[in-house]
C-alpha positions in Angstrom: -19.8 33.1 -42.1 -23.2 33.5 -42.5 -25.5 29.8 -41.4 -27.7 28.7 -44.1 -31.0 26.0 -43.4 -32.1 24.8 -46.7 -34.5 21.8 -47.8 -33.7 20.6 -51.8 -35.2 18.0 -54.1 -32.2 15.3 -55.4 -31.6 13.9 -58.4 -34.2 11.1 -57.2 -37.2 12.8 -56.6 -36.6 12.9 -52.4 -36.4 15.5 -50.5 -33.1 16.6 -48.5 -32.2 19.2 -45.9 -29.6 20.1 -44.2 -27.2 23.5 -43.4 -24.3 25.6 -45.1 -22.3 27.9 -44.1 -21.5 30.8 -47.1 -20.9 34.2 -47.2 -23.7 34.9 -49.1 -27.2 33.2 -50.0 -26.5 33.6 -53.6 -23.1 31.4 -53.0 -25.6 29.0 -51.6 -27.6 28.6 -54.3 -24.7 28.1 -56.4 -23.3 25.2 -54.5 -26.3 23.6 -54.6 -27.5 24.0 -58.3 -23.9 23.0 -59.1 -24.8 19.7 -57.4 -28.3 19.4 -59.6 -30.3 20.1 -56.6 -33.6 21.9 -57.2 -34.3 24.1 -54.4 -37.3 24.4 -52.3 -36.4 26.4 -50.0 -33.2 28.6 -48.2 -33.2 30.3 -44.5 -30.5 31.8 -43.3 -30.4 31.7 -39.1 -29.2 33.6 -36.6 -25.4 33.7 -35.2 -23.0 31.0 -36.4 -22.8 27.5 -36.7 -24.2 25.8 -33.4 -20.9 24.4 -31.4 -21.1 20.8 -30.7 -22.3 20.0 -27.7 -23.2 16.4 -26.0 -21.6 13.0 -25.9 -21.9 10.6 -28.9 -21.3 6.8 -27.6 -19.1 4.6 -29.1 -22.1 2.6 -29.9 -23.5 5.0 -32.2 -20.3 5.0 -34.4 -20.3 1.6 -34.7 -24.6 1.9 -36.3 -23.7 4.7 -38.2 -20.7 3.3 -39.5 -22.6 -0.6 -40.4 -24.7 1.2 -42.1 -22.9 3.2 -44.2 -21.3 0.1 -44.9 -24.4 -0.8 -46.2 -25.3 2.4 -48.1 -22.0 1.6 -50.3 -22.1 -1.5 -50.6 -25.3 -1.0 -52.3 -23.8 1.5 -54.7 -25.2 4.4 -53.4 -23.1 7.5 -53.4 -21.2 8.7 -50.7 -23.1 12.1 -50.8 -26.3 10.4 -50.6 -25.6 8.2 -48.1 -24.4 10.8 -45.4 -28.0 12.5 -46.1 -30.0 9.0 -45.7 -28.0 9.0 -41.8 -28.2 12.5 -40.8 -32.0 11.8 -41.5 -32.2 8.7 -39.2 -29.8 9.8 -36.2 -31.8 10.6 -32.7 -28.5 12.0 -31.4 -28.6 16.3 -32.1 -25.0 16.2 -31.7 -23.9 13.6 -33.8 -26.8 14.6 -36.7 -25.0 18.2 -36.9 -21.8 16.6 -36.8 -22.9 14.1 -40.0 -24.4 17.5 -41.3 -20.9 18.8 -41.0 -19.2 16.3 -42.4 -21.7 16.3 -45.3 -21.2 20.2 -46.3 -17.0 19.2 -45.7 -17.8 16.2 -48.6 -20.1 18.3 -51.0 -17.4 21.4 -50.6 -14.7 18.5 -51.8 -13.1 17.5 -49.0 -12.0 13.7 -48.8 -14.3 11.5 -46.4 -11.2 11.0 -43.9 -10.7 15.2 -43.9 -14.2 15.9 -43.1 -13.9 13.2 -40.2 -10.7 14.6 -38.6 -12.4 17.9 -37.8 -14.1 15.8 -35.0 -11.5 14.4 -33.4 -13.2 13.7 -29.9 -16.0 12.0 -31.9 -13.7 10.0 -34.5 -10.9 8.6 -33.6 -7.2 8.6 -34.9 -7.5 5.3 -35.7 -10.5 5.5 -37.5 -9.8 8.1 -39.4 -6.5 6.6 -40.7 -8.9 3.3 -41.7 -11.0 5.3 -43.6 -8.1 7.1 -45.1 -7.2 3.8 -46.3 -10.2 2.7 -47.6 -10.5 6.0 -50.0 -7.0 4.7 -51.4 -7.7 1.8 -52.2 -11.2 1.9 -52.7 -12.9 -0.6 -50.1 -14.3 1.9 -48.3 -17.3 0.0 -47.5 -15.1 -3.3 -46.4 -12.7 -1.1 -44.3 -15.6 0.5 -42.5 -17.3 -2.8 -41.8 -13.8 -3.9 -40.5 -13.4 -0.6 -37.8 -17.0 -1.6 -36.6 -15.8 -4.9 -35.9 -13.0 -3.6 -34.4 -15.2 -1.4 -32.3 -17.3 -3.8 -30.8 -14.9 -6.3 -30.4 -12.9 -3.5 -27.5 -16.7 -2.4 -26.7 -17.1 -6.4 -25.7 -14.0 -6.8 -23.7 -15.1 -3.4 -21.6 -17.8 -4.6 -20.6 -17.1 -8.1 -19.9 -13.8 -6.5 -17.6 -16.2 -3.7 -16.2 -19.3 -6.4 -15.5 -16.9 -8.9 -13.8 -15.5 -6.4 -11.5 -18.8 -4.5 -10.7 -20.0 -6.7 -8.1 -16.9 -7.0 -5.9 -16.7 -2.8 -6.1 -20.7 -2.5 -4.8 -19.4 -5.0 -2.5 -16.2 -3.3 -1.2 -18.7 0.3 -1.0 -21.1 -0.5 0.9 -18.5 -2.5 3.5 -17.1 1.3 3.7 -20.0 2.6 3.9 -21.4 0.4 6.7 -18.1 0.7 8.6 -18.3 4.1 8.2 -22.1 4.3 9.7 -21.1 2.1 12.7 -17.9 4.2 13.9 -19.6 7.5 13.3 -23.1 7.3 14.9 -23.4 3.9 16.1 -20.4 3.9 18.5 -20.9 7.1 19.9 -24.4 5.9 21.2 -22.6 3.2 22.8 -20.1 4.9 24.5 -22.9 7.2 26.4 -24.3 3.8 27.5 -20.8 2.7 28.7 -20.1 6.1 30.6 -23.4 6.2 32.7 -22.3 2.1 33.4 -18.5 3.7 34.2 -16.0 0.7 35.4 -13.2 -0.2 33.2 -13.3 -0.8 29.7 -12.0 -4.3 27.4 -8.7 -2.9 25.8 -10.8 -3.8 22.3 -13.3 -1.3 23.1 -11.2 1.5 24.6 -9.2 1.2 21.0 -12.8 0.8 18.9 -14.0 3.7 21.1 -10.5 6.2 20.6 -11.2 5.4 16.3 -14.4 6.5 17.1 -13.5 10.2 18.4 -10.7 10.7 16.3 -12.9 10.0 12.8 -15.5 12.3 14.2 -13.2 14.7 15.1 -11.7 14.8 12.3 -13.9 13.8 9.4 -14.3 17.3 7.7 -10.1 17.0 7.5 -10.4 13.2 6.4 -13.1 13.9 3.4 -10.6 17.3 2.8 -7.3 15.1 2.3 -8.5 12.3 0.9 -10.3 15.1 -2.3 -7.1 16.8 -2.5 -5.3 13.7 -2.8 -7.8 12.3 -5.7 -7.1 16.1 -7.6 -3.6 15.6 -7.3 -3.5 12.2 -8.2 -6.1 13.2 -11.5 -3.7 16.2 -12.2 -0.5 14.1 -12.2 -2.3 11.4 -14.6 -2.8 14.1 -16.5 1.0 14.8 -17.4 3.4 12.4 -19.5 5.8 11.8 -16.4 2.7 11.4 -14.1 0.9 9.2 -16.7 4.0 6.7 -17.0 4.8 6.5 -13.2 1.3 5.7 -12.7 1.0 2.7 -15.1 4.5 1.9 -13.8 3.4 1.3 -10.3 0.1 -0.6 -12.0 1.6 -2.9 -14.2 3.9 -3.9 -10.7 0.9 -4.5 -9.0 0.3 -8.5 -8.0 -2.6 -10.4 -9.8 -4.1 -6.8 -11.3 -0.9 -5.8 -12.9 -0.9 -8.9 -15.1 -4.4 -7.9 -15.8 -3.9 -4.3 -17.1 -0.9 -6.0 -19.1 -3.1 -8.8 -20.7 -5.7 -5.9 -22.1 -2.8 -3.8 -23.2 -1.4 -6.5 -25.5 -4.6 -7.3 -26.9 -5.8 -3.8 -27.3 -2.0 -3.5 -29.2 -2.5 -6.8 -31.3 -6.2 -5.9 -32.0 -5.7 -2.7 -33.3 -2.5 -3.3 -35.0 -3.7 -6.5 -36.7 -6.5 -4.3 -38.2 -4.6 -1.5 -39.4 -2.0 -3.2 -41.0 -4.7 -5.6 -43.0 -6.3 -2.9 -44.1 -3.6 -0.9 -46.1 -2.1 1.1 -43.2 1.3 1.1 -43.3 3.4 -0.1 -40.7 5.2 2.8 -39.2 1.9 4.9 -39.7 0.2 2.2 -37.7 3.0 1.8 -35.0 2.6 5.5 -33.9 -1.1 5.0 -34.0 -0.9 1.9 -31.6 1.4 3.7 -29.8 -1.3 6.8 -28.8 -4.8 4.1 -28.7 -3.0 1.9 -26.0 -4.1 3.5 -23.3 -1.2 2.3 -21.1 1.8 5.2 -21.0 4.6 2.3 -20.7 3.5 0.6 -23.8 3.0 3.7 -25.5 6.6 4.4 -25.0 8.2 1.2 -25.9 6.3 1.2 -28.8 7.7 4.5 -29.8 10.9 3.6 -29.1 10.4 0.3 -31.5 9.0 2.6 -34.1 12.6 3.9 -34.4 14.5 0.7 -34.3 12.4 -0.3 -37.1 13.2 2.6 -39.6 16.6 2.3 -38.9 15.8 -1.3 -40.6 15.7 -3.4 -37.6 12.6 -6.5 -37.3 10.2 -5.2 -34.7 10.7 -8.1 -33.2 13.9 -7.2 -31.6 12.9 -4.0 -30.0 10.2 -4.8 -28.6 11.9 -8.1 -26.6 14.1 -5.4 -25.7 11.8 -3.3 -23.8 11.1 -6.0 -21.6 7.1 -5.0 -21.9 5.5 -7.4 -24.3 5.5 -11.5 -23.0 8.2 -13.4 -24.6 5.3 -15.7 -27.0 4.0 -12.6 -27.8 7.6 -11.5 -29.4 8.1 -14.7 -30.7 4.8 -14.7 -33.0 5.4 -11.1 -33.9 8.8 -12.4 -35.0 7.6 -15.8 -37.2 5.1 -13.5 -38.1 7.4 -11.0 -39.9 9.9 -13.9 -41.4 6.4 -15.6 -43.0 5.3 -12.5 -44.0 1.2 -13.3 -42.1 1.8 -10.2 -39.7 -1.5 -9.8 -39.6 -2.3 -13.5 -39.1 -0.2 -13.6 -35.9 -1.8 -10.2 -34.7 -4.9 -11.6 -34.9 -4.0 -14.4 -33.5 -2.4 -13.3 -30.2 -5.0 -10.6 -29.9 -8.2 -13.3 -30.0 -5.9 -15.6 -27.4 -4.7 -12.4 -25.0 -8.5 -11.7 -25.1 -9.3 -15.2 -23.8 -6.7 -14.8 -21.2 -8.5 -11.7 -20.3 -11.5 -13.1 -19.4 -10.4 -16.1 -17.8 -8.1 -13.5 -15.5 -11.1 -11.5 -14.4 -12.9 -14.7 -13.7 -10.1 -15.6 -11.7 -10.1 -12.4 -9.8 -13.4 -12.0 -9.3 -13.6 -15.6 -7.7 -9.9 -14.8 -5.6 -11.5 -11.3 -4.4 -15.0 -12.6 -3.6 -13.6 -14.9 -0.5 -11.4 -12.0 0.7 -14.6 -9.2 1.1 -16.1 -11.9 2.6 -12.8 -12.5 5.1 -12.7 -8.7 5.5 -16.3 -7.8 6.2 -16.5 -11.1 9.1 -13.0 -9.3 10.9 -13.6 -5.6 10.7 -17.7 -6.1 11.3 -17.2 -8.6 13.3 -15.0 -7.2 15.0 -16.5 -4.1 15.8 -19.4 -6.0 17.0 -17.5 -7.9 19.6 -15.9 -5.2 20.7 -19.3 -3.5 21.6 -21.0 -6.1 23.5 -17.7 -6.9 25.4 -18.1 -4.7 28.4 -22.2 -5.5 28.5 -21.2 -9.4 28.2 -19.0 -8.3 31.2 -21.5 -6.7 32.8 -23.8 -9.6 32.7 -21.0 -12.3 34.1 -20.5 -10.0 36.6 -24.2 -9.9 38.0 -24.3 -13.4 37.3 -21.8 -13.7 40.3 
């Protein structure tokens, strides 16, 4: 269908613009006098409806959905307030994507509709939120809630991704500088060590023989170790791939109980707010399942989702899967009997959180020593190795 660019007068007195699609500019002017818009004026453009193209940051979701918090808890119209924010957004992506969502709204579609044609922007979460905030009429308070929710995860990103940053800089350039000294510094050595001749210190016949074979074979090095990274990103990319690769994570000393700590409170977290606000329980399980980012949990959550419409607690299944911590069952479980799901949710998700960042403290603090411990033997060692012969050298003329 035909793309329509028009620019209207509201009910208010203020002027609005935005684009349609219609088969026909008289439909357009329909729609919009139907509405009580006064028109001032309509173009139609070229081609169709411009695809979406660019990122839009979890961070803008969160401002645009505060303030359409605001907007209705202020009493202004749904309608309205989508015009007010398409106005005000910097993003070109996310502006045609409120425009979108705008025509979806004015054309009659339920806020929650209009949002799951973007699902790479809005979430499945989200837009089950929102679903139950139109049904039950809290729109605003529900919304205030996933923004929250939002910047709650956003928070516990960043504080993982911060803490680990400096050890991974750390880690690189040790690679990198190993890398530089048995690729161009070595070799300059060895030509020094040939015109001396004599026999070489075992160390530096075995630095010296790394040496050759990495420059040798560098181009088939850099080769493997891409192909392997494609693979490995292929695999991750299929169910069975997924779940063996968070298998072997979750297994993994000190890091494993990491990745399990964020998985429980990303499960709590996003649980606890569904469930408070309206969702219900079975609806919420299959959308905790999907947003846990961790195939194994994903799975025994499934698997608990079908326990529990057979009638079983929750509870049960999930101690059965062997995934989630034994306190973490048990509060699940006194939860349900007192009937303050929610409570408990909240509750395990705020202290798994804590846990969180007291475990990447811990690691950072435990892997700091161990670069250190690592860059003193393989640098080190390298060194030595070098000046060896020359230190033999200088004993020898010494004599």
């Amino acid at each position: 269908m035909p793309l329509f660019e028009y620019r209207v007068r509201t009910k208010e007195g203020k002027i609005a613009k935005g684009l349609i699609e219609e088969v026909s500019l008289e439909k357009v002017r329909d729609s919009l006098h139907t509405e009580g818009l006064i028109i001032v004026s309509i173009t139609e453009k070229k081609g169709k409806v411009r695809p979406i193209s660019g990122k839009v940051k979890p961070e803008e979701i969160v401002i645009f959905s505060r303030q359409l918090t605001t907007l209705i808890e202020s009493d202004i119209p749904l309608v309205q307030g989508l015009e007010i924010l398409s106005e005000q957004v910097k993003n070109p992506s996310f502006k045609q994507i409120i425009l979108d969502i705008l025509r979806n709204v004015r054309e009659g579609s339920s806020f929650h509709s209009a949002l799951s044609k973007f699902p790479k922007v809005f979430s499945e979460f989200y837009i089950s939120m929102v679903r139950a905030g139109e049904a039950s009429g809290k729109l605003g308070e529900i919304l205030n809630r996933v923004s929250g929710y939002i910047e709650s995860t956003l928070a516990l990103q960043r504080k993982v991704r911060s803490s680990l940053a400096y050890p991974v800089i750390v880690i690189s350039m040790a690679i990198v500088i190993t890398a530089f000294l048995i690729l161009k510094v070595i070799p300059t050595f060895k030509g020094i060590f040939d015109m001396l001749g004599g026999h070489l210190p075992l160390p530096t016949r075995i630095l010296i023989g790394i040496s050759d074979f990495s420059r040798r074979w560098f181009l088939f090095i850099l080769g493997g170790l891409l192909i392997l990274g494609i693979v490995l990103k292929k695999v991750s990319t299929t169910p069975e791939g997924r779940k063996k690769i968070d298998e072997r994570l979750l297994k993994l000393p000190v890091v494993g109980e990491l990745i399990r700590k964020i998985a429980v409170a990303k499960f709590c977290r996003t649980f606890s707010t569904l469930v408070s606000s309206g969702v219900p329980v079975l609806q919420s399980l299959d959308i905790v399942g999907r947003t846990s980012g961790n195939k194994v949990v994903e799975e025994a959550v499934v698997k608990s989702k079908k326990f529990v419409q057979e009638g079983e607690s929750l509870s049960e299944p999930l101690s059965r899967s062997g995934v989630f911590p034994p306190m973490v069952v048990r509060m699940i479980s006194v939860g349900e009997k007192t009937g303050k799901l929610e409570e408990m949710l909240t509750k395990i998700a705020q202290f798994y959180e804590e846990e969180v960042n007291t475990a990447v403290a811990g690691l950072t603090s435990m892997i700091e020593p161990l670069i250190i411990g690592f860059l003193g033997i393989v640098i080190g060692g390298i060194v030595v190795s070098l000046f060896l012969p020359i230190l033999k050298i200088t004993q020898l003329i010494s004599h």
